[in-house]
N, CA and C atoms as an extended XYZ file, in Angstrom:
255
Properties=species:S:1:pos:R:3:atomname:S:1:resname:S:1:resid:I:1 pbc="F F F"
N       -16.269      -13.330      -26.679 N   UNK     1
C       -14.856      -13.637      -26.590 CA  UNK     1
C       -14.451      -13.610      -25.113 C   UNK     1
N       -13.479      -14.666      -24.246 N   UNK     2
C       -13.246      -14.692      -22.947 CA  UNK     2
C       -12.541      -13.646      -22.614 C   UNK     2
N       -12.213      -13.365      -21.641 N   UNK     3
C       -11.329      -12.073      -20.924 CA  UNK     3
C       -10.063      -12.671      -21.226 C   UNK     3
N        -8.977      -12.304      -21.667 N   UNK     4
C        -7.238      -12.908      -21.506 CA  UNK     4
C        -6.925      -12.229      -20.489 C   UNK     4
N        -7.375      -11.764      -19.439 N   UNK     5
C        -6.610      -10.775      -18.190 CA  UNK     5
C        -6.014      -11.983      -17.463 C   UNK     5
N        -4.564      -11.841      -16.660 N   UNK     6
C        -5.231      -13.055      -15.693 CA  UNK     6
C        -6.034      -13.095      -14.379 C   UNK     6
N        -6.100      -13.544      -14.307 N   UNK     7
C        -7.019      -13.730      -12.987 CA  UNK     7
C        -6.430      -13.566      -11.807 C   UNK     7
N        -6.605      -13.229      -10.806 N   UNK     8
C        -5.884      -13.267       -9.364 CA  UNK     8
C        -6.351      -14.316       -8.720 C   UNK     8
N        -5.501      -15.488       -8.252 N   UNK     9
C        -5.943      -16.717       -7.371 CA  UNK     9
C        -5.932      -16.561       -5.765 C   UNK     9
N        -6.880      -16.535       -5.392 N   UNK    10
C        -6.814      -16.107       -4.107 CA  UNK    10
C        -5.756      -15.274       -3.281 C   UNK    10
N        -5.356      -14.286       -4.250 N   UNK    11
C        -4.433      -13.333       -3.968 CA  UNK    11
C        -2.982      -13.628       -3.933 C   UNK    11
N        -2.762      -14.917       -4.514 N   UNK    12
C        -1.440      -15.572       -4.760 CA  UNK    12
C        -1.101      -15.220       -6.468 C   UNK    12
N         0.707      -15.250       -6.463 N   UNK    13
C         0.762      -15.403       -7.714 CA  UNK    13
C         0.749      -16.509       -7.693 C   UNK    13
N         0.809      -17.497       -9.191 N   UNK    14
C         0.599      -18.644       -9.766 CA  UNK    14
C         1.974      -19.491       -9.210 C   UNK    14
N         1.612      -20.345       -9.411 N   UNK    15
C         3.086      -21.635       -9.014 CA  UNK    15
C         4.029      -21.751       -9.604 C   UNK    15
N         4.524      -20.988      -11.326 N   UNK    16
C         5.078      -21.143      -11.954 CA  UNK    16
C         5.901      -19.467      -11.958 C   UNK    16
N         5.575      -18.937      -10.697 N   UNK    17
C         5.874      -17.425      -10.798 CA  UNK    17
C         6.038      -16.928       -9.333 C   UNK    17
N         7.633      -16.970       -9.326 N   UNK    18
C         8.525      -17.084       -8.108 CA  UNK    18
C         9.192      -16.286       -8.052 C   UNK    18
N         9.048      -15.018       -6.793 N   UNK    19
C        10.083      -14.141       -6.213 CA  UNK    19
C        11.157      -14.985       -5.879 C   UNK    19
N        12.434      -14.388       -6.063 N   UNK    20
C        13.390      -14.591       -5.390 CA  UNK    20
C        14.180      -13.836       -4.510 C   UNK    20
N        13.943      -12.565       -4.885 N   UNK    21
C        14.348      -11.346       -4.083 CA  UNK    21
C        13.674      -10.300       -4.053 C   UNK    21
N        13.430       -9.112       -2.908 N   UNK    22
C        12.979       -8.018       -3.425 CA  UNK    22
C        13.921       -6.728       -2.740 C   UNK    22
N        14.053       -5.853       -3.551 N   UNK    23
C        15.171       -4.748       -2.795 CA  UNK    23
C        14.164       -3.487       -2.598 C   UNK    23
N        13.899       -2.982       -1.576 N   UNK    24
C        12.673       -2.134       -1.281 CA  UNK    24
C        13.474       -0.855       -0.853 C   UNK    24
N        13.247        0.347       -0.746 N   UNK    25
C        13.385        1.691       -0.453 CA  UNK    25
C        12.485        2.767       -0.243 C   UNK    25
N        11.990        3.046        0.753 N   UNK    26
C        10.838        3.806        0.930 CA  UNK    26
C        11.376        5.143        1.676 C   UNK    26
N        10.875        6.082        1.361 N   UNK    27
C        10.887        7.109        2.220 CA  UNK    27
C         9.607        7.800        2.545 C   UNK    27
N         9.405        7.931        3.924 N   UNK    28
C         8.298        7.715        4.595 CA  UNK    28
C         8.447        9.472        4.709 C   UNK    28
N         6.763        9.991        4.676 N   UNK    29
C         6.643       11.087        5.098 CA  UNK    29
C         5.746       11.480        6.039 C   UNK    29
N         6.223       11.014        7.329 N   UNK    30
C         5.183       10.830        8.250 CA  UNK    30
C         4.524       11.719        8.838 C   UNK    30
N         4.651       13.409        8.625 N   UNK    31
C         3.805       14.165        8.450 CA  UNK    31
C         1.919       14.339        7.442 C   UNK    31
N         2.827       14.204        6.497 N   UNK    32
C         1.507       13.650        5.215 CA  UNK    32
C         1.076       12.354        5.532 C   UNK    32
N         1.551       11.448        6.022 N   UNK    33
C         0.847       10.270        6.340 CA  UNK    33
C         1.127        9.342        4.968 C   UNK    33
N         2.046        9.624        3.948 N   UNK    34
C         2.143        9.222        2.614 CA  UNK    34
C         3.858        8.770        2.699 C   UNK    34
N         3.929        7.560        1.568 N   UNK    35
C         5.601        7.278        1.750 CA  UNK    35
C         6.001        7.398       -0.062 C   UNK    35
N         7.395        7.662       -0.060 N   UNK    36
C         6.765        7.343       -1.600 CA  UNK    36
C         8.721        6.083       -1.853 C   UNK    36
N         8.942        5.177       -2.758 N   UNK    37
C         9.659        4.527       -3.230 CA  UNK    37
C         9.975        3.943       -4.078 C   UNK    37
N        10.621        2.994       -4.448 N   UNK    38
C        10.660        2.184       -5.171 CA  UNK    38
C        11.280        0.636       -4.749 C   UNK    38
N        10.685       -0.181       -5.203 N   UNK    39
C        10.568       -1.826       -5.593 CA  UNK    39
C        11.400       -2.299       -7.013 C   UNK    39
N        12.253       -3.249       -6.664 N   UNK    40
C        12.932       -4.411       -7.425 CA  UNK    40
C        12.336       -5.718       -6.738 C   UNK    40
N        11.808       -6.482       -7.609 N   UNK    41
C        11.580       -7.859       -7.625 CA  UNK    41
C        12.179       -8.504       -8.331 C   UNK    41
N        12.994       -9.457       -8.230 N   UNK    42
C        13.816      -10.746       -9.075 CA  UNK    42
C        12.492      -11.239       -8.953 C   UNK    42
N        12.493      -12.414       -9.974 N   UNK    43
C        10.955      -13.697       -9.955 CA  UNK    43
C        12.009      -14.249      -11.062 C   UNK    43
N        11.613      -15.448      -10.595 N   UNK    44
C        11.180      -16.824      -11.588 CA  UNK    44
C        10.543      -17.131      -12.447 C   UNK    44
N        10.473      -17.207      -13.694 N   UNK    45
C         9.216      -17.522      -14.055 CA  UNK    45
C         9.568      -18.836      -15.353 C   UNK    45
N         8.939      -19.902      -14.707 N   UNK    46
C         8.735      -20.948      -15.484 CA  UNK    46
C         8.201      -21.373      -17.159 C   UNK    46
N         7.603      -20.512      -17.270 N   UNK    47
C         7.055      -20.617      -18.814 CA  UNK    47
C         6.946      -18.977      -19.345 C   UNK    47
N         6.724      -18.512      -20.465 N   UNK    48
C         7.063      -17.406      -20.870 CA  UNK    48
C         5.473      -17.076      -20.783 C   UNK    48
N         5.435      -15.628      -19.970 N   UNK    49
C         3.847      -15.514      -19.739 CA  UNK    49
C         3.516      -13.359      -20.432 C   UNK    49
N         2.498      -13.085      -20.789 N   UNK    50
C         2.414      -12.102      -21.002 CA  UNK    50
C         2.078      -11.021      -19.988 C   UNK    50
N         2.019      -11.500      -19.178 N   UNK    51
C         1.176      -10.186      -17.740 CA  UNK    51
C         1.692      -10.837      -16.689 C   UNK    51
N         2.319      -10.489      -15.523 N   UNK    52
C         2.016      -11.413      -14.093 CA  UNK    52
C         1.201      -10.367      -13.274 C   UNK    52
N         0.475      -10.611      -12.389 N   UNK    53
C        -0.565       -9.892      -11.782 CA  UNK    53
C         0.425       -9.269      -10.543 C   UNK    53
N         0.583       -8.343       -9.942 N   UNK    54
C         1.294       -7.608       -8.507 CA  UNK    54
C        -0.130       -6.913       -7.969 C   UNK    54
N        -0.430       -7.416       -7.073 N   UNK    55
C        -1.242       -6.247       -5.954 CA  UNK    55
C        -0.741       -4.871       -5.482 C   UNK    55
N        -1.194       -3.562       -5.502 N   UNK    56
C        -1.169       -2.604       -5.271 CA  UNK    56
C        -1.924       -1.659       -5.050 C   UNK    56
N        -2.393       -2.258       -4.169 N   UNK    57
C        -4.324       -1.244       -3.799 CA  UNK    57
C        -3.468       -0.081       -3.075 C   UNK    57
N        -4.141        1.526       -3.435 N   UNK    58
C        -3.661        2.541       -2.522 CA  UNK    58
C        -2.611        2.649       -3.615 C   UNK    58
N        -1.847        2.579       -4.167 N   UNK    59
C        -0.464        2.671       -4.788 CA  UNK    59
C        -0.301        3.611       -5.460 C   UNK    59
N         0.230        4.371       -6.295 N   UNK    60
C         0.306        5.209       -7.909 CA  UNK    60
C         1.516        4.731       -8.141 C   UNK    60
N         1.578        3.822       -8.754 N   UNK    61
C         2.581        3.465      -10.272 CA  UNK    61
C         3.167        4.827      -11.319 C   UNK    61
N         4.341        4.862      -10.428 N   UNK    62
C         4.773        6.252      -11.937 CA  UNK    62
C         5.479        5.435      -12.845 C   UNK    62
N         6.336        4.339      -12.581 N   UNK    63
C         6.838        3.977      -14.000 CA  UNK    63
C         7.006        2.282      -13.707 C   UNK    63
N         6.901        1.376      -14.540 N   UNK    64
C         7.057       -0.031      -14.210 CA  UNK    64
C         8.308       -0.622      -15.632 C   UNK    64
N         9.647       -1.409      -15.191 N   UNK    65
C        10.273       -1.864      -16.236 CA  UNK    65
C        10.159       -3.180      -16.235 C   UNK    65
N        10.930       -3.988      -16.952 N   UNK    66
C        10.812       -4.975      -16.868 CA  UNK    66
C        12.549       -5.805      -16.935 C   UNK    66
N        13.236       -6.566      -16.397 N   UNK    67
C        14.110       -6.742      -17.818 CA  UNK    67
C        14.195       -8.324      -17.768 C   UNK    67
N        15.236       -8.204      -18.793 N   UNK    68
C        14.871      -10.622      -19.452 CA  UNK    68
C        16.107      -10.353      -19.717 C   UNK    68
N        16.884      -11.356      -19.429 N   UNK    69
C        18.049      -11.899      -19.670 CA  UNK    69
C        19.394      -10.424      -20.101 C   UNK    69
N        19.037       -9.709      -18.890 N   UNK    70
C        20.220       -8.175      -18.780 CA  UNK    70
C        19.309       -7.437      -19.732 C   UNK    70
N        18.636       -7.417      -20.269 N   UNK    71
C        18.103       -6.612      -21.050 CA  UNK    71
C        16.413       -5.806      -20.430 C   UNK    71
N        16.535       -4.370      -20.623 N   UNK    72
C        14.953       -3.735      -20.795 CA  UNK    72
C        14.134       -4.222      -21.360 C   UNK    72
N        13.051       -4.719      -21.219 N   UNK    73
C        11.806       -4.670      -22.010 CA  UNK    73
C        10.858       -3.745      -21.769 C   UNK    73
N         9.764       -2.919      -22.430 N   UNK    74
C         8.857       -2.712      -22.460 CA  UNK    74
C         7.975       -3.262      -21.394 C   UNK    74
N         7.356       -2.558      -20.129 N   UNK    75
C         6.101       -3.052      -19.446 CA  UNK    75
C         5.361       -1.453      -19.391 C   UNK    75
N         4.121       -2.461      -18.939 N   UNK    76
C         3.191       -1.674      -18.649 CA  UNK    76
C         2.109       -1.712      -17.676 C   UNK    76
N         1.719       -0.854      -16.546 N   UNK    77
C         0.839       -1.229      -16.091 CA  UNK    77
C        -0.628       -1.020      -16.470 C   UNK    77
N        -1.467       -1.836      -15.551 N   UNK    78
C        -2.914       -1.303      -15.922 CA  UNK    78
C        -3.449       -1.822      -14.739 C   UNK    78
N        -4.708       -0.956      -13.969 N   UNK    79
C        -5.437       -1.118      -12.924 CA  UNK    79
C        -6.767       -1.873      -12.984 C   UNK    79
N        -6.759       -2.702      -12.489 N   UNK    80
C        -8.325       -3.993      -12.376 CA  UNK    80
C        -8.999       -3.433      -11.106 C   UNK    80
N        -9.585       -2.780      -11.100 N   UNK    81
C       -10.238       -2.096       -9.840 CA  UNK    81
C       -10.969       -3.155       -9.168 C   UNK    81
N       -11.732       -3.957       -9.935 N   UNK    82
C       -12.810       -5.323       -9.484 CA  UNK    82
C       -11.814       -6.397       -9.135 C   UNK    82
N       -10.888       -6.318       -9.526 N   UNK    83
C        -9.408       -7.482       -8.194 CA  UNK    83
C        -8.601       -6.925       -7.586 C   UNK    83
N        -8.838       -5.676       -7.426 N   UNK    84
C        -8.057       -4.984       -6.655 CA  UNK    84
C        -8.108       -5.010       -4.907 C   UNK    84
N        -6.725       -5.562       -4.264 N   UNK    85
C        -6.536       -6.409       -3.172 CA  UNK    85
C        -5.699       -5.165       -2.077 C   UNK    85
């Protein structure tokens, strides 16, 4: 049976899957050498897809949401160590 993961294209997302904004907040702890924050991404997305791929090598993910049309959905992450960028 094939893999359904998607694939990472030369480290691009796909053409049909478009940031439009991102609102970033970090607080840097430049003692520890570690920052920790959080990320909002608006995207685009052209056809209704089940996964979009985000790079985050080095990262820890404590919580990922999602939302569609004002509303929460359910996400989830999961780590691909072998595309990991």
């Amino acid at each position: 049976m094939p893999d359904a993961r998607p694939r990472p294209s030369r480290f691009r997302l796909p053409r049909d899957v478009r940031p439009t904004e991102y609102d970033l907040h970090l607080e840097p702890d430049l003692d520890a050498g570690r920052f920790s924050g959080e990320v909002r991404i608006t995207m685009r997305l052209d056809r209704a897809r089940a996964a979009v791929t985000l790079h985050a090598a080095d990262l820890k993910i404590e919580r990922a949401a999602a939302e569609v049309g004002g509303r929460e959905v359910p996400a989830r992450t999961s780590l691909q160590r072998a595309d990991e960028t």
